[in-house]
OpenMM code with the backbone's topology and positions (N, CA, C; nanometers):
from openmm import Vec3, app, unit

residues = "UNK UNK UNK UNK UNK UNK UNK UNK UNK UNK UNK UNK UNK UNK UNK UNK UNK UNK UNK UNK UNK UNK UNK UNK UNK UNK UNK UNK UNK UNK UNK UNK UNK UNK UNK UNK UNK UNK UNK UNK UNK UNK UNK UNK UNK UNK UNK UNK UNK UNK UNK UNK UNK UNK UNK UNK UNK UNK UNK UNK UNK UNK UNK UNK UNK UNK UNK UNK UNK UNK UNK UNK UNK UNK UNK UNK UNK UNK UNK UNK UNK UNK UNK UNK UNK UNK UNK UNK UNK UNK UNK UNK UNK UNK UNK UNK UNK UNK UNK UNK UNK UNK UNK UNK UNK UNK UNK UNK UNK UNK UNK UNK UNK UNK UNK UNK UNK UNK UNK UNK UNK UNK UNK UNK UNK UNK UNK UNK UNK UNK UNK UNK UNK UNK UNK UNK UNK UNK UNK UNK UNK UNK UNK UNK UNK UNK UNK UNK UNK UNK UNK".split()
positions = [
    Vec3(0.5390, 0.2540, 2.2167),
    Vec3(0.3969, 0.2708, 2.1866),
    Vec3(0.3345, 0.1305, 2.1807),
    Vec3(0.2049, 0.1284, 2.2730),
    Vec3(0.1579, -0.0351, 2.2422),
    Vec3(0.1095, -0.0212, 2.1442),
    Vec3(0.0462, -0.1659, 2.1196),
    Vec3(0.0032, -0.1587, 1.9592),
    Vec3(-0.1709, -0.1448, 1.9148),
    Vec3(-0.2519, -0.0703, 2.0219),
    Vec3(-0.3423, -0.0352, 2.0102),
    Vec3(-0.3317, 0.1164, 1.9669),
    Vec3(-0.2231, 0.1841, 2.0679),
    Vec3(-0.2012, 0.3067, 2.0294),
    Vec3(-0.1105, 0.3410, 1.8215),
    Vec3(-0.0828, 0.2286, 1.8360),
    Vec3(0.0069, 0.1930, 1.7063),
    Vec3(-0.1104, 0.2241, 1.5856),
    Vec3(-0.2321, 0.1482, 1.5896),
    Vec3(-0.3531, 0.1463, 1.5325),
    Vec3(-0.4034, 0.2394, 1.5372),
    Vec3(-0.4340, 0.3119, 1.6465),
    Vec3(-0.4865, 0.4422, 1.6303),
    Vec3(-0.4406, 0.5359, 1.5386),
    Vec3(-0.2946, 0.6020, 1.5494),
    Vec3(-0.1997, 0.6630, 1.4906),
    Vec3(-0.2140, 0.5671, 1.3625),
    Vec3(-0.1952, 0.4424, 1.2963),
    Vec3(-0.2567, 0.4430, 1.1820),
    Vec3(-0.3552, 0.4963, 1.1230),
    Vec3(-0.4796, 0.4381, 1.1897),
    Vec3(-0.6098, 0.5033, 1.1719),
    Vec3(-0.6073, 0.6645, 1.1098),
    Vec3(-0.5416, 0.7291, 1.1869),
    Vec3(-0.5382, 0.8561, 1.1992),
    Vec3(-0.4523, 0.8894, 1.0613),
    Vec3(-0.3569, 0.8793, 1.0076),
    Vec3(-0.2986, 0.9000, 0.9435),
    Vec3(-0.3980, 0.8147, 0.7926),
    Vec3(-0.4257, 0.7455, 0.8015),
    Vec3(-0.5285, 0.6871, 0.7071),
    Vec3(-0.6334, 0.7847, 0.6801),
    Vec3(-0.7100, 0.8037, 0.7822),
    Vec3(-0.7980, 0.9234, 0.7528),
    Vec3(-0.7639, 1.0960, 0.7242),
    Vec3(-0.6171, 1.1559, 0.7547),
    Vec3(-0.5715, 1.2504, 0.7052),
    Vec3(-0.5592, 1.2418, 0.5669),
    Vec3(-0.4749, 1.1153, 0.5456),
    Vec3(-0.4104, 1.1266, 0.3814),
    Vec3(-0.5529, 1.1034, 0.2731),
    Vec3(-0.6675, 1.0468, 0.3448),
    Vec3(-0.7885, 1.0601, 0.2652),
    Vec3(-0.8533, 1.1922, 0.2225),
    Vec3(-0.8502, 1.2578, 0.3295),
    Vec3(-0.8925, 1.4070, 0.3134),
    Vec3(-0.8140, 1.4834, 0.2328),
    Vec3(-0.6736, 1.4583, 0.2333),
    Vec3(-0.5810, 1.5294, 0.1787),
    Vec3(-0.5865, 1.4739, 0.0216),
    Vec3(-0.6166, 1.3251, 0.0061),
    Vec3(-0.6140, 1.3441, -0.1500),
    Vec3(-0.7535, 1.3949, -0.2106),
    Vec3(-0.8525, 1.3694, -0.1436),
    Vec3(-1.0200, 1.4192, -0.1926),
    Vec3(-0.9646, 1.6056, -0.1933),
    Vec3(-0.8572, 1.6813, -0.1441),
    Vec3(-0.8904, 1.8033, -0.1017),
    Vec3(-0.7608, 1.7954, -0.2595),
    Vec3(-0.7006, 1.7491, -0.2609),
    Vec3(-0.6219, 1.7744, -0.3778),
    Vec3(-0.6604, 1.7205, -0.5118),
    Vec3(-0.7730, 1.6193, -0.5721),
    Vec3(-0.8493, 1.5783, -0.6735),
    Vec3(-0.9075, 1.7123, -0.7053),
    Vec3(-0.9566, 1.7412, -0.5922),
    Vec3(-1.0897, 1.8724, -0.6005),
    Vec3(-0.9614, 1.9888, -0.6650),
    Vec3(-0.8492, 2.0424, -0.6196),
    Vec3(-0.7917, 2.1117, -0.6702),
    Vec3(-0.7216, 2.1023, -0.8036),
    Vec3(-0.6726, 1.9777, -0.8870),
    Vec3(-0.6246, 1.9510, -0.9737),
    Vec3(-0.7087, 1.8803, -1.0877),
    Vec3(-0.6224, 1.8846, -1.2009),
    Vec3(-0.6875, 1.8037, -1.3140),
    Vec3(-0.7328, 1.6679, -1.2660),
    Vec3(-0.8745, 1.6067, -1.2609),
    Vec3(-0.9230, 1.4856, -1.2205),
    Vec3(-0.8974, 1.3951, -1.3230),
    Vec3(-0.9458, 1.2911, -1.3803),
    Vec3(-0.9305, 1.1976, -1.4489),
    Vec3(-1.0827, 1.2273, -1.5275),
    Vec3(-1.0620, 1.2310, -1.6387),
    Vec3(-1.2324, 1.2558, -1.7226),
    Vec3(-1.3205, 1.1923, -1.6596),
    Vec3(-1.3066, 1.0481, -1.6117),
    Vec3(-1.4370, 0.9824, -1.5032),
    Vec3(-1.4458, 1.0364, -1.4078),
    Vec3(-1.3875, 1.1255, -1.3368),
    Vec3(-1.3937, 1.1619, -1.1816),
    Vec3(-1.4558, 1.3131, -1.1515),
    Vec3(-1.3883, 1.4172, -1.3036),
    Vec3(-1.4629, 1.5358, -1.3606),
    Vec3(-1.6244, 1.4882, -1.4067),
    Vec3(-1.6305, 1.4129, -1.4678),
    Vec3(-1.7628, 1.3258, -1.4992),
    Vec3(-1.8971, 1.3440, -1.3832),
    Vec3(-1.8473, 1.2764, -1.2858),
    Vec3(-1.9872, 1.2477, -1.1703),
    Vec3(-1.8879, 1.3481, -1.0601),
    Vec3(-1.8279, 1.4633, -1.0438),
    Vec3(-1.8149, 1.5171, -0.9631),
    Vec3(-1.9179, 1.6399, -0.9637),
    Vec3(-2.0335, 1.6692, -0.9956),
    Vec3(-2.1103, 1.7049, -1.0053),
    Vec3(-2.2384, 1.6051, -0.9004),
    Vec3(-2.1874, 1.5614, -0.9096),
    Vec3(-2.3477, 1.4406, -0.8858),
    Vec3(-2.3099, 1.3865, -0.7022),
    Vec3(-2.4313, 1.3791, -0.6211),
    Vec3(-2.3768, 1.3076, -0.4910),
    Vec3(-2.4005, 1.1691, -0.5262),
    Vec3(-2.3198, 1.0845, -0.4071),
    Vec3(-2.3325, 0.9352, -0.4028),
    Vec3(-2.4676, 0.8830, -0.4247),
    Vec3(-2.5871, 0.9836, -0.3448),
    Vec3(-2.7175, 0.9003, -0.3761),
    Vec3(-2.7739, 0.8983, -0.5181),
    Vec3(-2.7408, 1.0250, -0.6107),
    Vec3(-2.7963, 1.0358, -0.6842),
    Vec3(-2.6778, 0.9221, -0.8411),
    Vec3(-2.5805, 0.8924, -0.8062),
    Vec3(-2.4962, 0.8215, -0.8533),
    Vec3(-2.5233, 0.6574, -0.8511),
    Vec3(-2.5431, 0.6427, -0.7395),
    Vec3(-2.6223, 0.4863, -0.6843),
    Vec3(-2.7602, 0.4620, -0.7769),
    Vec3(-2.8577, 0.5651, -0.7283),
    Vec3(-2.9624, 0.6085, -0.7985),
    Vec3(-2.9725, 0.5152, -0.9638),
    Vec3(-2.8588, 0.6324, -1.0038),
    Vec3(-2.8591, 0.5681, -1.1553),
    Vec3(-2.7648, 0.4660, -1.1622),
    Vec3(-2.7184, 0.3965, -1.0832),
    Vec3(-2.6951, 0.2427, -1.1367),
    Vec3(-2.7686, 0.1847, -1.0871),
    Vec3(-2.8696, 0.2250, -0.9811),
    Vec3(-2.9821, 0.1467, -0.9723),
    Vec3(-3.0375, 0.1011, -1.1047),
    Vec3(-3.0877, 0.1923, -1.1457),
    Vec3(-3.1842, 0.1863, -1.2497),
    Vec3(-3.1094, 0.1563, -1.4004),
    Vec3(-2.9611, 0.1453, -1.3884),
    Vec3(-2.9313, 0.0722, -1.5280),
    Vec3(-2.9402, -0.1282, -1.4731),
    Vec3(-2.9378, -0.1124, -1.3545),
    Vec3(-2.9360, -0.2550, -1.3637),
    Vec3(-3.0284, -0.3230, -1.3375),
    Vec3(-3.1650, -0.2350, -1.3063),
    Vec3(-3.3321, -0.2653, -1.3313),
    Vec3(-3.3799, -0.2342, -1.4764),
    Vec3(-3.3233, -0.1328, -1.5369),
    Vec3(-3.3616, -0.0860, -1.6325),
    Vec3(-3.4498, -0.0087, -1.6147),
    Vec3(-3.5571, 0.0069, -1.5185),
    Vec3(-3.6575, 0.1575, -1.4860),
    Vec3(-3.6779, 0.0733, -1.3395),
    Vec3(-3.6669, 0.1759, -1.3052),
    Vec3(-3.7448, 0.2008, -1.1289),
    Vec3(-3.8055, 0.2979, -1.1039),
    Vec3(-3.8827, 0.2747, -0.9925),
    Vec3(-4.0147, 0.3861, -0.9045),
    Vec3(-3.9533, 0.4341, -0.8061),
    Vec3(-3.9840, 0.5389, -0.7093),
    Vec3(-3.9422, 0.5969, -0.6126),
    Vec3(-3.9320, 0.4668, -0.4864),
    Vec3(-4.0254, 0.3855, -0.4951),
    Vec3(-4.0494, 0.3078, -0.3374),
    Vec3(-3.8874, 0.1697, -0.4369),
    Vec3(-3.8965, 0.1327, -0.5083),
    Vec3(-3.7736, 0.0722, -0.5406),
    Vec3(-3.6507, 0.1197, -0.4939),
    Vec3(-3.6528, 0.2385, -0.5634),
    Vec3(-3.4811, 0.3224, -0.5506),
    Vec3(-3.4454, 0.3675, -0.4162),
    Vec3(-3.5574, 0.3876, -0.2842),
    Vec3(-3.5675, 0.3973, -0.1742),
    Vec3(-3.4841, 0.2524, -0.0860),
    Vec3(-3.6034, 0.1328, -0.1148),
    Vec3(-3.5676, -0.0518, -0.0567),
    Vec3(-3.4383, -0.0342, -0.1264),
    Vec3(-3.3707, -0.0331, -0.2265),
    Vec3(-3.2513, -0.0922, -0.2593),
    Vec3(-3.1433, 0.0008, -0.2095),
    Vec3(-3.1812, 0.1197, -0.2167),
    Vec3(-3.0495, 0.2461, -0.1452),
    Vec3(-3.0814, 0.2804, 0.0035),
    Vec3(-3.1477, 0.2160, 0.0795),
    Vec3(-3.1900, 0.2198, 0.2034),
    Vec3(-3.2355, 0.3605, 0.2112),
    Vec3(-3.2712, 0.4438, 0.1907),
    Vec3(-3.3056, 0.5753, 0.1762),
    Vec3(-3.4400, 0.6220, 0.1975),
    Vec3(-3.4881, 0.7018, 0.2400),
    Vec3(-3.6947, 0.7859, 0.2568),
    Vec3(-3.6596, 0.7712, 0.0802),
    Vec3(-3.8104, 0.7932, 0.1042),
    Vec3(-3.8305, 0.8355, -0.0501),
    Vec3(-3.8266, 0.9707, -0.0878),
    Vec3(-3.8714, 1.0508, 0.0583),
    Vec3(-3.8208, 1.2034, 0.0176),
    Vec3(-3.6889, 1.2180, -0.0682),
    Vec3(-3.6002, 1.1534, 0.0582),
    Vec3(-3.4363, 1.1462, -0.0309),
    Vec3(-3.4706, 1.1310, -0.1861),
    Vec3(-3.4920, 1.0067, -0.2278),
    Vec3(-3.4906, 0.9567, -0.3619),
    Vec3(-3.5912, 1.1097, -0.4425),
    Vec3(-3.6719, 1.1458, -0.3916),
    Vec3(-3.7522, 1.2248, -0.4732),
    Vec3(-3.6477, 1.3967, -0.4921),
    Vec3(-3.5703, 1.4407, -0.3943),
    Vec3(-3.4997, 1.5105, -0.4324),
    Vec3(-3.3807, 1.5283, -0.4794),
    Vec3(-3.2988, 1.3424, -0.4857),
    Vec3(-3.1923, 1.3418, -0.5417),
    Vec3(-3.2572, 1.2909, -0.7300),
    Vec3(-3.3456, 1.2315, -0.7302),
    Vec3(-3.4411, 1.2589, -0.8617),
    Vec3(-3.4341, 1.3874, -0.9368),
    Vec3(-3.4852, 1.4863, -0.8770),
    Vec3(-3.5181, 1.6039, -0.9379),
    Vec3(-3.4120, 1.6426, -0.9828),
    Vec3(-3.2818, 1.6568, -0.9486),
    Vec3(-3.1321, 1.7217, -1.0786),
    Vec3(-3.1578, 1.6188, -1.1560),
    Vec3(-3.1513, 1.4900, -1.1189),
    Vec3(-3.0969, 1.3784, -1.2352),
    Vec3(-3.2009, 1.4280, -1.3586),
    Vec3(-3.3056, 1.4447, -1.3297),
    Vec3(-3.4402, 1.4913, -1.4536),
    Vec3(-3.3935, 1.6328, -1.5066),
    Vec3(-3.3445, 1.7250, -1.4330),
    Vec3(-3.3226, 1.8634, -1.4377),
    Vec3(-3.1687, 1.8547, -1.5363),
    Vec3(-3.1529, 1.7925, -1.5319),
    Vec3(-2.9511, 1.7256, -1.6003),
    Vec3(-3.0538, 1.6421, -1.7050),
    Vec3(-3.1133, 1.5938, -1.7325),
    Vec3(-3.1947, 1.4779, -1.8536),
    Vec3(-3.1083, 1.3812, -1.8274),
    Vec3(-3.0248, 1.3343, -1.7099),
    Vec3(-2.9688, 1.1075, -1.6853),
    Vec3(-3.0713, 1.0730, -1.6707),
    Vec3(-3.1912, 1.1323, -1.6149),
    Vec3(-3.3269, 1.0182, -1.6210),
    Vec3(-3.4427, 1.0664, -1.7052),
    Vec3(-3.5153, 0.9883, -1.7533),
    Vec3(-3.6336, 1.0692, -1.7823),
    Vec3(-3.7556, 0.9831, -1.6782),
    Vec3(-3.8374, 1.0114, -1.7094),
    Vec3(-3.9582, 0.9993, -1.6060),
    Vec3(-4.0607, 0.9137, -1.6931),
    Vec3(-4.1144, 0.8035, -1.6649),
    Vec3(-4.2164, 0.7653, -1.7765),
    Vec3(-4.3444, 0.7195, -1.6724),
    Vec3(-4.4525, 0.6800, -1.7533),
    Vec3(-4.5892, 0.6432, -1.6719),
    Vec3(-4.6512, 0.5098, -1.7585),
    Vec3(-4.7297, 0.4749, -1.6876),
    Vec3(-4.7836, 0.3815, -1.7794),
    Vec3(-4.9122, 0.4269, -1.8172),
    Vec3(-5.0076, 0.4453, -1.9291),
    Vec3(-5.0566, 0.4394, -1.9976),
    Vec3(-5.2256, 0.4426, -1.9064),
    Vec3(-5.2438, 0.3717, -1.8740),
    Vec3(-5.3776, 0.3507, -1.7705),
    Vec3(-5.3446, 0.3596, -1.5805),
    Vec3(-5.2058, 0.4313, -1.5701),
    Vec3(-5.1853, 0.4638, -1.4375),
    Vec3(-5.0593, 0.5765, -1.4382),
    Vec3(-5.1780, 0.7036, -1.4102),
    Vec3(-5.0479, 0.8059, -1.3959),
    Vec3(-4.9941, 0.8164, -1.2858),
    Vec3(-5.0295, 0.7630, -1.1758),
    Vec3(-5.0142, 0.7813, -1.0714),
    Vec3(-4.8554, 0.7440, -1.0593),
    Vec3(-4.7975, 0.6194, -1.0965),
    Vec3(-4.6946, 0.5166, -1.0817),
    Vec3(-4.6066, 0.5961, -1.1912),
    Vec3(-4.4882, 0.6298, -1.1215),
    Vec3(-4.3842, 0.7162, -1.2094),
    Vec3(-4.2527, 0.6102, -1.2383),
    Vec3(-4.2029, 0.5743, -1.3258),
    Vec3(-4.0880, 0.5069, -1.3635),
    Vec3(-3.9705, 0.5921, -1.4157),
    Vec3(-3.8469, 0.4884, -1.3842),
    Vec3(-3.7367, 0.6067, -1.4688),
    Vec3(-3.6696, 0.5487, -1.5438),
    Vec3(-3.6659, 0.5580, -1.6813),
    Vec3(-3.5164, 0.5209, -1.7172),
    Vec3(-3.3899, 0.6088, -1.7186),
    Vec3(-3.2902, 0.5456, -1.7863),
    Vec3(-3.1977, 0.6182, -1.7923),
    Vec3(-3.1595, 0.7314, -1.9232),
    Vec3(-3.1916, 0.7958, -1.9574),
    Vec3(-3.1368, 0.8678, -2.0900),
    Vec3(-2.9512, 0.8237, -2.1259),
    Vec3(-2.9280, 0.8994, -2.2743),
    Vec3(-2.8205, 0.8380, -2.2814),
    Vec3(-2.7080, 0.8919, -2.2363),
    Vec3(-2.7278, 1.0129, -2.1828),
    Vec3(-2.6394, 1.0625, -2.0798),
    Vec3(-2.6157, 1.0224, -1.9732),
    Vec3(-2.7634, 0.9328, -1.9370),
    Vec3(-2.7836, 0.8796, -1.7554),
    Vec3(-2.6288, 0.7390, -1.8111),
    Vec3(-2.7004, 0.6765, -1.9101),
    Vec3(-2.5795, 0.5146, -1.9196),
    Vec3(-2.4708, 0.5874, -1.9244),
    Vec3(-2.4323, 0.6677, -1.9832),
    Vec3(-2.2908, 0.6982, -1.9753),
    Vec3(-2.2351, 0.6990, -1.8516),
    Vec3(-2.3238, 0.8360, -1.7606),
    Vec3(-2.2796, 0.8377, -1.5804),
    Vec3(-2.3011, 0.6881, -1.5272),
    Vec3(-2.3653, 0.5884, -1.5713),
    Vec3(-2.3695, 0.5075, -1.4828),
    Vec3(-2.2286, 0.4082, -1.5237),
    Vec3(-2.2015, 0.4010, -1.6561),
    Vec3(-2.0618, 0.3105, -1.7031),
    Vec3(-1.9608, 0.3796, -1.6508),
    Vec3(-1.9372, 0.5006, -1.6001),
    Vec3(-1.8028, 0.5800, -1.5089),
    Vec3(-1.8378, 0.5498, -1.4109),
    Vec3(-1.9409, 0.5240, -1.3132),
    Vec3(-1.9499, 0.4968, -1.2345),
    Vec3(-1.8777, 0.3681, -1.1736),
    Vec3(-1.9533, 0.2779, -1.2956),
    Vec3(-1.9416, 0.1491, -1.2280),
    Vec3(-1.7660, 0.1366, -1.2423),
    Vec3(-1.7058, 0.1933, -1.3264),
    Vec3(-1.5732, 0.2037, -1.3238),
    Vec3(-1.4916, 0.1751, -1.2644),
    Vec3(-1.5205, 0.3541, -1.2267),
    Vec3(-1.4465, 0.3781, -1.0765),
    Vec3(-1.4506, 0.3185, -0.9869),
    Vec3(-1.5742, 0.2144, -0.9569),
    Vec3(-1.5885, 0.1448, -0.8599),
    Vec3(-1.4884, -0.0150, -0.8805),
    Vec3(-1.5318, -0.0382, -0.9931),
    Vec3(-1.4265, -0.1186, -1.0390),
    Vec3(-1.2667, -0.1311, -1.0123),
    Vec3(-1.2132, 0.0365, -1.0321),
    Vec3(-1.0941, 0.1077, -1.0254),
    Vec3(-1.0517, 0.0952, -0.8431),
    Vec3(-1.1634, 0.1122, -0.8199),
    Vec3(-1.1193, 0.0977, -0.6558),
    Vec3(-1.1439, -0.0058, -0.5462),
    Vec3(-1.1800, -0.1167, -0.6309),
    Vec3(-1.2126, -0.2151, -0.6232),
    Vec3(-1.1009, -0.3300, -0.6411),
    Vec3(-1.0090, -0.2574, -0.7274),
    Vec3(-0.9117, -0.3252, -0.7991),
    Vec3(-0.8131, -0.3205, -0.7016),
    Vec3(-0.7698, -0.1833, -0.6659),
    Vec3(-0.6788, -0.1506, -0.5887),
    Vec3(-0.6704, -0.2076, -0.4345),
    Vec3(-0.8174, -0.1890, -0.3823),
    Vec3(-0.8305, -0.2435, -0.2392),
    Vec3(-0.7745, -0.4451, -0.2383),
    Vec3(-0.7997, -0.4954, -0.3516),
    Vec3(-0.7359, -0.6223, -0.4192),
    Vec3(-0.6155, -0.6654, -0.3681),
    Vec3(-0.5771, -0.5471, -0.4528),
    Vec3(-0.3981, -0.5297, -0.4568),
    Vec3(-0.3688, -0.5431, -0.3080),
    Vec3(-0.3959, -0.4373, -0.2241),
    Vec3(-0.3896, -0.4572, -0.0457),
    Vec3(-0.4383, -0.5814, -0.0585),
    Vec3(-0.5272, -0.6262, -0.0724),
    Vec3(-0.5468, -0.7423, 0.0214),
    Vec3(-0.4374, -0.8872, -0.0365),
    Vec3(-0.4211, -0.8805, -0.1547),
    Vec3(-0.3322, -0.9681, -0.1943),
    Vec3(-0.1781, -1.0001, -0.0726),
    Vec3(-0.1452, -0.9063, -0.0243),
    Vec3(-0.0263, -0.8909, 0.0615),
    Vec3(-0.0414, -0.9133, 0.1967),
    Vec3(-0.1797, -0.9828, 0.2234),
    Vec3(-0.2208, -1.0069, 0.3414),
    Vec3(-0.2191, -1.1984, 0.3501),
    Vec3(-0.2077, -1.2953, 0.4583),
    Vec3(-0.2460, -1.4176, 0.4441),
    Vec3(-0.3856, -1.4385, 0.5357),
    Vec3(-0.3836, -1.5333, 0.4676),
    Vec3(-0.5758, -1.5566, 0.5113),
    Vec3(-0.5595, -1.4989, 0.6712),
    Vec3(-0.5196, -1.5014, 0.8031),
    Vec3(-0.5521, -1.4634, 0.9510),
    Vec3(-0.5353, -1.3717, 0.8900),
    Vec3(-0.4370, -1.2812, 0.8713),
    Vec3(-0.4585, -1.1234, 0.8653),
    Vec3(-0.5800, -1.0764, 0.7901),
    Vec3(-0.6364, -1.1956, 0.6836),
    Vec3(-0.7169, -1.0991, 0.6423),
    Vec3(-0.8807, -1.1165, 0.7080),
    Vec3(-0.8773, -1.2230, 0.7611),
    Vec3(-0.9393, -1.2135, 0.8919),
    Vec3(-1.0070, -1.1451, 0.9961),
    Vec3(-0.8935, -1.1067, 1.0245),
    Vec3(-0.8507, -0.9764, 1.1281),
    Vec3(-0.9334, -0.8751, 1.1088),
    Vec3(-0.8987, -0.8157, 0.9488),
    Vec3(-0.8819, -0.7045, 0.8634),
    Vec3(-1.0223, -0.7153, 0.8793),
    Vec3(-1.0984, -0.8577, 0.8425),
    Vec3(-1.2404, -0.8346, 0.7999),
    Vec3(-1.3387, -0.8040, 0.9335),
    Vec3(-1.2741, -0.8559, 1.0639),
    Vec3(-1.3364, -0.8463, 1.1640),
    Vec3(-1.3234, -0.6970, 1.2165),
    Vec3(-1.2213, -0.6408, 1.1695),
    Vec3(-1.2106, -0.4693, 1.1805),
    Vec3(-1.3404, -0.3879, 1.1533),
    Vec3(-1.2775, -0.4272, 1.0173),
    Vec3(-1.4042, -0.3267, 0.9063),
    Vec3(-1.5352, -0.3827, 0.9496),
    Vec3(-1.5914, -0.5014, 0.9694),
    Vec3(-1.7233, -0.5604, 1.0361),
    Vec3(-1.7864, -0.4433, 1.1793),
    Vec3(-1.6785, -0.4441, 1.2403),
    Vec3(-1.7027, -0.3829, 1.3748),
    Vec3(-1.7268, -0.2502, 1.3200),
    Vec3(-1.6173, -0.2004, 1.2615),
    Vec3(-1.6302, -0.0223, 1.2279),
    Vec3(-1.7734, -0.0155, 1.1808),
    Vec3(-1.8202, -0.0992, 1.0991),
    Vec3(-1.9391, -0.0503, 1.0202),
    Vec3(-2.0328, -0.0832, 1.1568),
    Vec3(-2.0667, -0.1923, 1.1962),
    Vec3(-2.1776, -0.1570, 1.3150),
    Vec3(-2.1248, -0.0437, 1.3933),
    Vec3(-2.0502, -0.0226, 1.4359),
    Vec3(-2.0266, 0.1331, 1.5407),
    Vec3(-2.0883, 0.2386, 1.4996),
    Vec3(-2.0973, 0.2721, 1.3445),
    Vec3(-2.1451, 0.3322, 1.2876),
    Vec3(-2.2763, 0.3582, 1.2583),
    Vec3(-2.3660, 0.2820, 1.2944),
    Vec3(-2.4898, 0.2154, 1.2733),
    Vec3(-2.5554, 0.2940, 1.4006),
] * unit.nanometer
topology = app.Topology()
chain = topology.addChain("A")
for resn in residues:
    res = topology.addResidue(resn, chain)
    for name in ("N", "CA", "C"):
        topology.addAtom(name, app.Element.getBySymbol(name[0]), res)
């Protein structure tokens, strides 16, 4: 097997065993952080660490920073309000301009959040530790490409 085909058949097996553990989390006891925001999608998760690390944002904010319409933001909004992680505030001489903070349910989802991200953050580490600078190189010129293809 050359070693393009070698990569592929990695690839491939990389992306099975992903599906296979997301399809087995979903079936088994999760970890209290993972039961936590498995309710919630990525935008509306982002969302609220947006806004713990602004402390309140508007729809045209949470849009520029999550690359997102604002439609998006306005209907991944509506559970977070409907759940009370956000509440909705105005200012005083402009109702027009809607702000959000976080309620204290929202900081909680957003400290599991940032966690997990942490948690998997940690781990991708660990891989890269076992790599020397060309390989990791390589590695970075991979993932560079994958993401524009994607685009």
């Amino acid at each position: 097997m050359n070693k393009q085909a070698e990569a592929m058949e990695a690839l491939k097996q990389l992306i099975m065993k992903r599906e296979e553990a997301d399809r087995n989390r979903k079936a088994i006891n999760v970890s209290d952080e993972e039961a936590a925001i498995s309710d919630w999608t990525l935008t509306q998760l982002h969302i609220v660490a947006v806004i713990k690390e602004k402390e309140k944002a508007n729809n045209t904010t949470l849009a520029e920073r999550l690359n997102i319409s604002k439609p998006a933001v306005t209907k991944a909004v509506k559970k977070l309000l409907e759940h009370h992680m956000i509440e909705k505030t105005q200012r005083e001489g402009n109702k027009k301009e809607v702000h959000y903070l976080l309620s204290d349910s929202g900081k909680m989802l957003a400290v599991i959040h940032e966690q997990l991200h942490e948690k998997a953050e940690a781990r991708y580490l660990r891989i890269f530790e076992k790599f020397n600078t060309e390989e990791l190189e390589t590695i970075i010129k991979f993932l560079n490409m994958m993401t524009e293809n994607i685009k």
